[in-house]
Chimera marker file (.cmm) of the C-alpha trace (Angstrom):
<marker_set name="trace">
<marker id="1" x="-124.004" y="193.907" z="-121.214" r="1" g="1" b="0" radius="0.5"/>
<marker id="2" x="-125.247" y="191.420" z="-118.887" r="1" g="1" b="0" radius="0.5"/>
<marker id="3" x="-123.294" y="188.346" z="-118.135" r="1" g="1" b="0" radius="0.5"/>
<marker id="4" x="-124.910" y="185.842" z="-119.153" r="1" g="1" b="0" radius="0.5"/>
<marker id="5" x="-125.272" y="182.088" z="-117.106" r="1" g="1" b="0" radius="0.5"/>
<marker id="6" x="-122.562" y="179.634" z="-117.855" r="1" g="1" b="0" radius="0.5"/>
<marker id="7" x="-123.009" y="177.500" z="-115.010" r="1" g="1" b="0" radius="0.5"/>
<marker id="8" x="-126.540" y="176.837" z="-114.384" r="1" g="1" b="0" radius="0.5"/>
<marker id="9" x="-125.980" y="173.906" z="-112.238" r="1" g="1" b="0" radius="0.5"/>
<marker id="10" x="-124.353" y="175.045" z="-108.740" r="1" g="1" b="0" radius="0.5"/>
<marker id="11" x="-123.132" y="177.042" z="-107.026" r="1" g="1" b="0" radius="0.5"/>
<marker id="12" x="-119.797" y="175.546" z="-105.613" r="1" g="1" b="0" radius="0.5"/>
<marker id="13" x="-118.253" y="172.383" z="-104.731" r="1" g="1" b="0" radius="0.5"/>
<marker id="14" x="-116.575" y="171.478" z="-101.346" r="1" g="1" b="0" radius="0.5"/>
<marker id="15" x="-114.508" y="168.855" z="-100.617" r="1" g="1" b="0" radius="0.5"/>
<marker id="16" x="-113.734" y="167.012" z="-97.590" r="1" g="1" b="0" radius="0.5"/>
<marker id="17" x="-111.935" y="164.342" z="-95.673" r="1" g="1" b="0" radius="0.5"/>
<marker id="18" x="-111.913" y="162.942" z="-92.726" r="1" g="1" b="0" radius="0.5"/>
<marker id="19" x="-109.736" y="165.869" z="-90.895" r="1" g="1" b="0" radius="0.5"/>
<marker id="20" x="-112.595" y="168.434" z="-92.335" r="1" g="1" b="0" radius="0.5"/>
<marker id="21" x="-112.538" y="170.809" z="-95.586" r="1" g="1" b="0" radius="0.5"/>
<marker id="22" x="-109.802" y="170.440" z="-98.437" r="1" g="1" b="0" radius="0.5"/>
<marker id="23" x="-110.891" y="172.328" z="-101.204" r="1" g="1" b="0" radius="0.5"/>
<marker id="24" x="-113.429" y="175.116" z="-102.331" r="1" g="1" b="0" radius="0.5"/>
<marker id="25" x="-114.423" y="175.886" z="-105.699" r="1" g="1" b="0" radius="0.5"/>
<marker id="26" x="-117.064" y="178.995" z="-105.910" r="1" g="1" b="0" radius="0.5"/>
<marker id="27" x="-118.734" y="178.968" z="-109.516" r="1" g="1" b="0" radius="0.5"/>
<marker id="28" x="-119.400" y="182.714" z="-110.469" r="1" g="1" b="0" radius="0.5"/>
<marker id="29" x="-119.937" y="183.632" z="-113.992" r="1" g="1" b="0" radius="0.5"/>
<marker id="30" x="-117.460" y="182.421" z="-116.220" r="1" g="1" b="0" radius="0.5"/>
<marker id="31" x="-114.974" y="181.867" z="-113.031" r="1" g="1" b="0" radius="0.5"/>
<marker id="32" x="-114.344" y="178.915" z="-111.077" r="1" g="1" b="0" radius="0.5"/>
<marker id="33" x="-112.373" y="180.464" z="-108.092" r="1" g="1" b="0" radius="0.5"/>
<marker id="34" x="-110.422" y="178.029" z="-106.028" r="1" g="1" b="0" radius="0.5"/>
<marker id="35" x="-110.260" y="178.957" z="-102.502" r="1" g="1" b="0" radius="0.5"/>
<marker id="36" x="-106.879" y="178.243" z="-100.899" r="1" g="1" b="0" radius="0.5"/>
<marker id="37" x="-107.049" y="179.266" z="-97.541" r="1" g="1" b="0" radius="0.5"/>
<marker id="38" x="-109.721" y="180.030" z="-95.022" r="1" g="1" b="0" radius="0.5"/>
<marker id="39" x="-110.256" y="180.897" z="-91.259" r="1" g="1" b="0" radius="0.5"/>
<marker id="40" x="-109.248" y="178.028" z="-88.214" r="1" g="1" b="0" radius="0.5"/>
<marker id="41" x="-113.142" y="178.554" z="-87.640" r="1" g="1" b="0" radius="0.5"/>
<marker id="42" x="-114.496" y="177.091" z="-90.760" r="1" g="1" b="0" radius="0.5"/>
<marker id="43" x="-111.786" y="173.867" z="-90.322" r="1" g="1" b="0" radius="0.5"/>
<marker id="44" x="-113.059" y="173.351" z="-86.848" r="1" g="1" b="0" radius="0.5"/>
<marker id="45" x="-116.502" y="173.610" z="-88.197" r="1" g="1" b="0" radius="0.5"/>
<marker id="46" x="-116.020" y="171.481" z="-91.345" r="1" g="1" b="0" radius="0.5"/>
<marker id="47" x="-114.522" y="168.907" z="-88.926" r="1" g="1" b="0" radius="0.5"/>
<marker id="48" x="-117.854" y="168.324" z="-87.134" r="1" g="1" b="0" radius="0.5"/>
<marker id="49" x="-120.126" y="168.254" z="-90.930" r="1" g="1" b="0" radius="0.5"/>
<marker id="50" x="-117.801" y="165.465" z="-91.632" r="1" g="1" b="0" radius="0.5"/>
<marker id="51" x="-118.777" y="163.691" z="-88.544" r="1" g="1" b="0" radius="0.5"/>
<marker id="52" x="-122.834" y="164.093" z="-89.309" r="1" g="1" b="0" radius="0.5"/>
<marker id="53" x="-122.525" y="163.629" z="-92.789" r="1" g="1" b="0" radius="0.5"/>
<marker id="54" x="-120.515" y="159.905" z="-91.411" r="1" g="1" b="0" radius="0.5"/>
<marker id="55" x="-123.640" y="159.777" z="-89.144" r="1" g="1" b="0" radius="0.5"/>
<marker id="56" x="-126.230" y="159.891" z="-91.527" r="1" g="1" b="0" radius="0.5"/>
<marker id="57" x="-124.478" y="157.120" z="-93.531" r="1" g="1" b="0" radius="0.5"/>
<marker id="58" x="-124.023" y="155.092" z="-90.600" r="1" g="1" b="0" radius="0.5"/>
<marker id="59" x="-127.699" y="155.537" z="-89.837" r="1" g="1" b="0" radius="0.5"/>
<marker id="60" x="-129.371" y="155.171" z="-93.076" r="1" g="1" b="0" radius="0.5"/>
<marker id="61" x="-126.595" y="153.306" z="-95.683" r="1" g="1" b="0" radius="0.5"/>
<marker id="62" x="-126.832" y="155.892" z="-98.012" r="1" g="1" b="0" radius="0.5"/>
<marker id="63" x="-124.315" y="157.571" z="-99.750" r="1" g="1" b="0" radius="0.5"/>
<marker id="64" x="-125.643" y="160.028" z="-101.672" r="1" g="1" b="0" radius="0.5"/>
<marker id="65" x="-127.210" y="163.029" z="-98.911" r="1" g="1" b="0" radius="0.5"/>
<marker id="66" x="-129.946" y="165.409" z="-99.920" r="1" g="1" b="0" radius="0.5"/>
<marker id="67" x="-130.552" y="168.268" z="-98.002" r="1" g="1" b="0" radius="0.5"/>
<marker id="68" x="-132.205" y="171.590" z="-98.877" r="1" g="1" b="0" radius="0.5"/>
<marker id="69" x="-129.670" y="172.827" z="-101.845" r="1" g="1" b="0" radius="0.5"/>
<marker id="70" x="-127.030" y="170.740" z="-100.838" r="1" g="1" b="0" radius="0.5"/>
<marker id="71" x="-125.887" y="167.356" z="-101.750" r="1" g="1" b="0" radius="0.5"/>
<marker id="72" x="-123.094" y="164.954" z="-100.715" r="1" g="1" b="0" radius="0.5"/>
<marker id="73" x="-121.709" y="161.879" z="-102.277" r="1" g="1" b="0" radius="0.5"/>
<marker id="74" x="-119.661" y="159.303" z="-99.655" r="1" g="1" b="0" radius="0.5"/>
<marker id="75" x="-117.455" y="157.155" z="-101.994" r="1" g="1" b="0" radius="0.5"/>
<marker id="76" x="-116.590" y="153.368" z="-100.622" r="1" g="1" b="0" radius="0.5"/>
<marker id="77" x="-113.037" y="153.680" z="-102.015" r="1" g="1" b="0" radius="0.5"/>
<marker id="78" x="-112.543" y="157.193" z="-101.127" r="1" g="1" b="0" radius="0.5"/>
<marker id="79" x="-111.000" y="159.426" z="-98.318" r="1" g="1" b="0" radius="0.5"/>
<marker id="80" x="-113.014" y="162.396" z="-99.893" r="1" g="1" b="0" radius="0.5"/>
<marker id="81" x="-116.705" y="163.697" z="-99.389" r="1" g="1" b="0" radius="0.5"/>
<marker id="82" x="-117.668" y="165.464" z="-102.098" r="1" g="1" b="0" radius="0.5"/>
<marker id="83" x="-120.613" y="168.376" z="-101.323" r="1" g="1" b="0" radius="0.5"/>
<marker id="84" x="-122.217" y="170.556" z="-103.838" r="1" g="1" b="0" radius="0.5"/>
<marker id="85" x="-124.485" y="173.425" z="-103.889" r="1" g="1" b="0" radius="0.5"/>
<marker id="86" x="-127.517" y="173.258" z="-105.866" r="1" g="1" b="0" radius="0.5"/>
<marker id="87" x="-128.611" y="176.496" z="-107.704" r="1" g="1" b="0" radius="0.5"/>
<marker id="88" x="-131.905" y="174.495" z="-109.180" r="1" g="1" b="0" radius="0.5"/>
<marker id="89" x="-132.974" y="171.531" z="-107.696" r="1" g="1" b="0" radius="0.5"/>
<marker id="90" x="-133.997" y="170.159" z="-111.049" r="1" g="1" b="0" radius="0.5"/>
<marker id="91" x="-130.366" y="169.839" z="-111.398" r="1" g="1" b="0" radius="0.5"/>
<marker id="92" x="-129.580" y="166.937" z="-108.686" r="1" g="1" b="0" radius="0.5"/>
<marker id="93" x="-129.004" y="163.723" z="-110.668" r="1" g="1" b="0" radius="0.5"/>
<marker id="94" x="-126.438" y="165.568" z="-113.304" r="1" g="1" b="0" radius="0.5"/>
<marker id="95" x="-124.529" y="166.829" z="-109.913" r="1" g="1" b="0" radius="0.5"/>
<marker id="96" x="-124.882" y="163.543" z="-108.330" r="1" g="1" b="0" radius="0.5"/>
<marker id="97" x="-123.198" y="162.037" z="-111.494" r="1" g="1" b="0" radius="0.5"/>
<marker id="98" x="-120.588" y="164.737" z="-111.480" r="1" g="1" b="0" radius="0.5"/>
<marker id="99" x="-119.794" y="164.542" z="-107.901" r="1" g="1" b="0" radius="0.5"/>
<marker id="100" x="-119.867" y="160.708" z="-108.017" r="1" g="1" b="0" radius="0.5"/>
<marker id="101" x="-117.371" y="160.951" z="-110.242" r="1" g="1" b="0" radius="0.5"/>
<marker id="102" x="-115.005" y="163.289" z="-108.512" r="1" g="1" b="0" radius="0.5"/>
<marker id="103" x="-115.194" y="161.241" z="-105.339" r="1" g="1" b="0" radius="0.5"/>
<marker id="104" x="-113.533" y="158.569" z="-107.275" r="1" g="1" b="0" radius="0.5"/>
<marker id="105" x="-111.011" y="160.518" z="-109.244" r="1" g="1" b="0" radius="0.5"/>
<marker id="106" x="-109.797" y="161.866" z="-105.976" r="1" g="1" b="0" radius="0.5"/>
<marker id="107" x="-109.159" y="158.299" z="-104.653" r="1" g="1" b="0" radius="0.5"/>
<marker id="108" x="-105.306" y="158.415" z="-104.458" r="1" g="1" b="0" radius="0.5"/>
<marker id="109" x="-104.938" y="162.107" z="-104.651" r="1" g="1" b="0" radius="0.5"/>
<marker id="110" x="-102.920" y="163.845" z="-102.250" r="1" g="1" b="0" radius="0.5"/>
<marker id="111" x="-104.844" y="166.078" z="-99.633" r="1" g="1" b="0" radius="0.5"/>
<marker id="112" x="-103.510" y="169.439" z="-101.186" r="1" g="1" b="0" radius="0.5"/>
<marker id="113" x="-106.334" y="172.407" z="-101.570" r="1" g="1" b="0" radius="0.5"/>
<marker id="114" x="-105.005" y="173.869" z="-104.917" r="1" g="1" b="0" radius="0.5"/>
<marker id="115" x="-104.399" y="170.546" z="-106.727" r="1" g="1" b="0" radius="0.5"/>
<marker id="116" x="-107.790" y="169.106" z="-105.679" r="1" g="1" b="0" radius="0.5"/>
<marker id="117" x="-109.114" y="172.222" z="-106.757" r="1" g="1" b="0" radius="0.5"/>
<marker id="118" x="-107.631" y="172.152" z="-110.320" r="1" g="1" b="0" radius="0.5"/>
<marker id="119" x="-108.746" y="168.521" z="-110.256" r="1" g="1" b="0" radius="0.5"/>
<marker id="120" x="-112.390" y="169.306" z="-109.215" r="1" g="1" b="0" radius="0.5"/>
<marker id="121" x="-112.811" y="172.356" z="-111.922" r="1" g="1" b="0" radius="0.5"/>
<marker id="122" x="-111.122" y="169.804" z="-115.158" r="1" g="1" b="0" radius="0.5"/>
<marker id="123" x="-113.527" y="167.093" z="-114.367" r="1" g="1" b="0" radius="0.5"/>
<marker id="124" x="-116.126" y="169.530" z="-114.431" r="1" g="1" b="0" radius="0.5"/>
<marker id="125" x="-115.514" y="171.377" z="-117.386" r="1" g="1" b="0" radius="0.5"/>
<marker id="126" x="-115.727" y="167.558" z="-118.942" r="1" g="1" b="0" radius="0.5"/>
<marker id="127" x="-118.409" y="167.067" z="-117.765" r="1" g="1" b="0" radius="0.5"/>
<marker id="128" x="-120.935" y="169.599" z="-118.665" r="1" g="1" b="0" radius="0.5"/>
<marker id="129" x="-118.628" y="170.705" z="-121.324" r="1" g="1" b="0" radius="0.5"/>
<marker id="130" x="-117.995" y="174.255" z="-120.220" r="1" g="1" b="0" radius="0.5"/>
<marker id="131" x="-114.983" y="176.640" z="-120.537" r="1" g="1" b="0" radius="0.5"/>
<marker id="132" x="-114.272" y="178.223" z="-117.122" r="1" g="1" b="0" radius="0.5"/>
<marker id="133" x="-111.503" y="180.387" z="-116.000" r="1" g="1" b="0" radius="0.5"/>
<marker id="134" x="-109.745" y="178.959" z="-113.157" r="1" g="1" b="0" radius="0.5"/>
<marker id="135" x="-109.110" y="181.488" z="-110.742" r="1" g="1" b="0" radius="0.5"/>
<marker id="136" x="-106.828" y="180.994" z="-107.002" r="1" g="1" b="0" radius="0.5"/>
<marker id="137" x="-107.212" y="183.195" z="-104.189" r="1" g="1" b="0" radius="0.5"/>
<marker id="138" x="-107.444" y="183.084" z="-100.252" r="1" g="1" b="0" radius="0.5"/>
<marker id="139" x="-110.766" y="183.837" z="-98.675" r="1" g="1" b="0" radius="0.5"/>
<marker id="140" x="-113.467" y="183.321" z="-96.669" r="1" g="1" b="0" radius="0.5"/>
<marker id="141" x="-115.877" y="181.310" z="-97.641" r="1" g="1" b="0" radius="0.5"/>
<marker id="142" x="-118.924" y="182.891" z="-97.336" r="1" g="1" b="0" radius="0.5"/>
<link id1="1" id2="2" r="1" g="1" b="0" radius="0.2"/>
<link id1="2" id2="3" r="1" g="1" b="0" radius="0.2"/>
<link id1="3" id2="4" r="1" g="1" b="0" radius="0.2"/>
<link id1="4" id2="5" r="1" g="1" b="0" radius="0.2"/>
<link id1="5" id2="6" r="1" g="1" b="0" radius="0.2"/>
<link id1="6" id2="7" r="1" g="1" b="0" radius="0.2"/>
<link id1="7" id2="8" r="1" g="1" b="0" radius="0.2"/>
<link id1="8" id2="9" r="1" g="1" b="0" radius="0.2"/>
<link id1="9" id2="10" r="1" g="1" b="0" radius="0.2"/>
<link id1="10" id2="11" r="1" g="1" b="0" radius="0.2"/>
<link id1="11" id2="12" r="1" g="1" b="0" radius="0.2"/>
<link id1="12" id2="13" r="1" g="1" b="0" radius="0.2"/>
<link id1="13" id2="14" r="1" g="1" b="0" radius="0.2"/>
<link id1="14" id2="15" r="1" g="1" b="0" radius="0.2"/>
<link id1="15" id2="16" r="1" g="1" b="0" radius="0.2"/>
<link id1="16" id2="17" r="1" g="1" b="0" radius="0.2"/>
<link id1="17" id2="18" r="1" g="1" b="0" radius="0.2"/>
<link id1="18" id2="19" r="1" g="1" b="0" radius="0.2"/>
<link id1="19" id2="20" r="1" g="1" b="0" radius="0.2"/>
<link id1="20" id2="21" r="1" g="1" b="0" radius="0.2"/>
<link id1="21" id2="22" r="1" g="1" b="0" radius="0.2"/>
<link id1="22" id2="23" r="1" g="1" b="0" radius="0.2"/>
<link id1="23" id2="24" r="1" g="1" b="0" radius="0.2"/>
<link id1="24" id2="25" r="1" g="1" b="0" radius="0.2"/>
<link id1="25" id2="26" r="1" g="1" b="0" radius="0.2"/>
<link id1="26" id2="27" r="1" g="1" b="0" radius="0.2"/>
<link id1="27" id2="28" r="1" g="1" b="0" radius="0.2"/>
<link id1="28" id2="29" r="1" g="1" b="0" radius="0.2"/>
<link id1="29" id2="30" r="1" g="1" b="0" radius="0.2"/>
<link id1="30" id2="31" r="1" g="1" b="0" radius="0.2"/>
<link id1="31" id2="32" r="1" g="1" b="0" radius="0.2"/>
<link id1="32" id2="33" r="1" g="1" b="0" radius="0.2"/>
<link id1="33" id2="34" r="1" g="1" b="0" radius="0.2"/>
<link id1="34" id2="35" r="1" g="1" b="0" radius="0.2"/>
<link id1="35" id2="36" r="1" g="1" b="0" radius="0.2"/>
<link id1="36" id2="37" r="1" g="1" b="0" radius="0.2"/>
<link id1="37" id2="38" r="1" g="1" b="0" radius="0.2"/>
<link id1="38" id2="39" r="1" g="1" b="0" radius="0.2"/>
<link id1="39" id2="40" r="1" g="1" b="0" radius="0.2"/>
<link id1="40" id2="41" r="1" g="1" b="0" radius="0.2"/>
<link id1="41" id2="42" r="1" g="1" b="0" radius="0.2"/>
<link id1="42" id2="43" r="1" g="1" b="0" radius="0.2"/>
<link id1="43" id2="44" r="1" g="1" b="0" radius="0.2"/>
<link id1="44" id2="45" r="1" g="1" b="0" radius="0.2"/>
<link id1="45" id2="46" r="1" g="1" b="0" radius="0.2"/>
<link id1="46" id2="47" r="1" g="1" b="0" radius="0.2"/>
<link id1="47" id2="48" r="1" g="1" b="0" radius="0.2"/>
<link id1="48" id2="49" r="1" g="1" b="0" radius="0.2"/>
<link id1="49" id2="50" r="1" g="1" b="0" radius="0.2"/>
<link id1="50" id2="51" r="1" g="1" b="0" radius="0.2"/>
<link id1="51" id2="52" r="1" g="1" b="0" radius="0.2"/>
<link id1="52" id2="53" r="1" g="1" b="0" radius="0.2"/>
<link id1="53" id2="54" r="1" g="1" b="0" radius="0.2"/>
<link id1="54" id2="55" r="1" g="1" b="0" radius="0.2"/>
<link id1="55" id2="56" r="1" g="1" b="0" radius="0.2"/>
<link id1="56" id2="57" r="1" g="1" b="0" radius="0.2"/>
<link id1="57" id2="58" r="1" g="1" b="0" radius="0.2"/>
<link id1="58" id2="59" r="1" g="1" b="0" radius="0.2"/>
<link id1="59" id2="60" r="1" g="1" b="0" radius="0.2"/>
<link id1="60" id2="61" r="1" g="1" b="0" radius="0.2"/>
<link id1="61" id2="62" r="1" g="1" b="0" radius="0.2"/>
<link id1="62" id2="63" r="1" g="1" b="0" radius="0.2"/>
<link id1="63" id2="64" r="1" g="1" b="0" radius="0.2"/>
<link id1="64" id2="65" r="1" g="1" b="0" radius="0.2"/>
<link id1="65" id2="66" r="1" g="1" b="0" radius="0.2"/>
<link id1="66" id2="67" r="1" g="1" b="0" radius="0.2"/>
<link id1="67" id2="68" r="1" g="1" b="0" radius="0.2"/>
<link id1="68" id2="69" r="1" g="1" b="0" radius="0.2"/>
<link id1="69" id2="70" r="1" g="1" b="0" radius="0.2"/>
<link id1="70" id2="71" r="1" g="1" b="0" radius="0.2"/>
<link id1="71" id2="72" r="1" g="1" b="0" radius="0.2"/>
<link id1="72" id2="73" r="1" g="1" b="0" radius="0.2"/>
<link id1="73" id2="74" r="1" g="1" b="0" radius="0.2"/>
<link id1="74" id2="75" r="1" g="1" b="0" radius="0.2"/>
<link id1="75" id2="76" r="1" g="1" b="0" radius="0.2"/>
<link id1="76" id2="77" r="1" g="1" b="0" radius="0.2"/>
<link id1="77" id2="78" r="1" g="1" b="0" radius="0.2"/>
<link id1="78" id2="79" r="1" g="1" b="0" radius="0.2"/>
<link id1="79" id2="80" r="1" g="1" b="0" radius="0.2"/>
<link id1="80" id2="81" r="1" g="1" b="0" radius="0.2"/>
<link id1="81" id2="82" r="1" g="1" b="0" radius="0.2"/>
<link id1="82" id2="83" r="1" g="1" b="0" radius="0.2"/>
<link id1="83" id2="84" r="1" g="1" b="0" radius="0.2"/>
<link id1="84" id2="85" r="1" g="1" b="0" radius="0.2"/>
<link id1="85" id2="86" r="1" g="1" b="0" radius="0.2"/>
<link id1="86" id2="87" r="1" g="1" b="0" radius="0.2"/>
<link id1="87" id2="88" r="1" g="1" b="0" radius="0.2"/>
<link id1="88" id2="89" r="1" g="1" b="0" radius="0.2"/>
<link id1="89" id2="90" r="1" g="1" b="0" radius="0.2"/>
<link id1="90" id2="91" r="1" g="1" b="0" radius="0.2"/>
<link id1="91" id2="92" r="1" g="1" b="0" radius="0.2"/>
<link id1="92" id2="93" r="1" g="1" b="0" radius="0.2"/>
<link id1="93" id2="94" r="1" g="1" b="0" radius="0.2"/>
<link id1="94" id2="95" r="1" g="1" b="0" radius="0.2"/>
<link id1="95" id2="96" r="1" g="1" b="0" radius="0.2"/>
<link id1="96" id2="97" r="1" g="1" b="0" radius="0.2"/>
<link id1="97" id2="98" r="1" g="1" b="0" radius="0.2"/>
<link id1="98" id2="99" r="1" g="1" b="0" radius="0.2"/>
<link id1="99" id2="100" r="1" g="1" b="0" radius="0.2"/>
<link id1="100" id2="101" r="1" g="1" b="0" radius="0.2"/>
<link id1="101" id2="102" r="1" g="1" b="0" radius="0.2"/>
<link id1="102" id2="103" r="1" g="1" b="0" radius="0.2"/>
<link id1="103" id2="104" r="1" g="1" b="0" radius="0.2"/>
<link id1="104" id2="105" r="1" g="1" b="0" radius="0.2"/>
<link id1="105" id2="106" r="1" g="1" b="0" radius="0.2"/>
<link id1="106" id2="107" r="1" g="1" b="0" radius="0.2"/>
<link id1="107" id2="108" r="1" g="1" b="0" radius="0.2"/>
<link id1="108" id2="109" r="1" g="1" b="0" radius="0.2"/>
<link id1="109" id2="110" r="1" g="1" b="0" radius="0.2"/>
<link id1="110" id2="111" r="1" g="1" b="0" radius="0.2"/>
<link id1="111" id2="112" r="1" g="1" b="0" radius="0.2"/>
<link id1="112" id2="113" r="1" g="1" b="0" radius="0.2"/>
<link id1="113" id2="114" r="1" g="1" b="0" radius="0.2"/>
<link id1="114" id2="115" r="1" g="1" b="0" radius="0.2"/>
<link id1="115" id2="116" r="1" g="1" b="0" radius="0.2"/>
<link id1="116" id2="117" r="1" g="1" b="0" radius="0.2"/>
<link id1="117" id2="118" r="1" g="1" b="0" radius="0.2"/>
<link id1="118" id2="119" r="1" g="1" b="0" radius="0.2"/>
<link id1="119" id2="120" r="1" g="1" b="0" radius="0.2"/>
<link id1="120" id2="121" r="1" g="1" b="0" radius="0.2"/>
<link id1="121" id2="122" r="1" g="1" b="0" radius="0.2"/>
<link id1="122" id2="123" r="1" g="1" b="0" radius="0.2"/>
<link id1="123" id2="124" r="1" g="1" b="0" radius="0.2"/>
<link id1="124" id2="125" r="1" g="1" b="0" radius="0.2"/>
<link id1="125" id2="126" r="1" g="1" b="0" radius="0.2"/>
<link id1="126" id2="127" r="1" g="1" b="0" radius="0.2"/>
<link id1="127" id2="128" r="1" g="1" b="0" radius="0.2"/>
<link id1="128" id2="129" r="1" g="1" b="0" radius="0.2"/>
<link id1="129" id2="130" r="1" g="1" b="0" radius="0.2"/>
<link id1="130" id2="131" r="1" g="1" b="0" radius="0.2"/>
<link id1="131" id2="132" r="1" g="1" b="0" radius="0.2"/>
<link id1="132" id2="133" r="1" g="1" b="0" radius="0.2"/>
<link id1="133" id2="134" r="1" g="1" b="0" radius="0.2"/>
<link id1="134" id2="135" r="1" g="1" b="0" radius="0.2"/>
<link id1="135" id2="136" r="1" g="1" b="0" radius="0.2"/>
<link id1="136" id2="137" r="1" g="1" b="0" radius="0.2"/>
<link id1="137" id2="138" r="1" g="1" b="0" radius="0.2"/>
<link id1="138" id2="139" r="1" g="1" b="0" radius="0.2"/>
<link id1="139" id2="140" r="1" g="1" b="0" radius="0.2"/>
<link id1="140" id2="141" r="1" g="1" b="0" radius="0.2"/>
<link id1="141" id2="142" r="1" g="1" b="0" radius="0.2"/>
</marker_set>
């Protein structure tokens, strides 16, 4: 029996601060699996996103980013850039509610991977009313 589509909004969620990536979440079936840990080389690289994703704000004011499948939210009152991935473009104002409103949920959290995580998944099961199985485990994010 084929699984069938639970999630038929993205395909993950990343979340940032300033000092690079903080938490994963990788939306597969009726999973959302919280990555805990991941390679030097992706917090080196995640440190240097940050910096052009501050760029493009600086540049253009915006805080919402669009590019290709990917989307980014820059709260005013936040340490936290949330990123999502698009699976279907007709999709992006839903995700840019949803990730508008974990940017500000996250406002005073502490910058722990798992508890951002958790945090990240309950807001969205709220808000597009799904039931997801939270699953941890270290990885590469791929």
């Amino acid at each position: 029996m084929q699984d069938r589509i639970v999630n038929p909004y993205m395909e993950r969620i990343l979340v940032f601060s300033g000092g690079g990536l903080v938490s994963v979440i990788i939306f597969e079936n009726s999973e959302a699996i919280i990555l805990i840990d991941w390679p030097e080389s992706v917090t080196l690289q995640s440190m240097a996103l940050v910096a052009k994703m501050y760029n493009v704000y600086r540049e253009t004011g915006r805080r919402v980013i669009f590019r290709s499948s990917w989307v980014a939210y820059i709260p005013e009152d936040s340490d936290y850039i949330v990123v999502a991935k698009l699976k279907q473009k007709k999709y992006l104002l839903p995700v840019v509610g949803l990730i508008r409103r974990i940017g500000k949920a996250l406002k005073d959290v502490p910058e722990e991977s798992s508890l951002i995580g958790e945090l990240v998944v309950d807001i969205f099961k709220k808000y597009f009313g799904l039931v997801l199985r939270i699953v941890k485990q270290q990885g590469i994010i791929q």
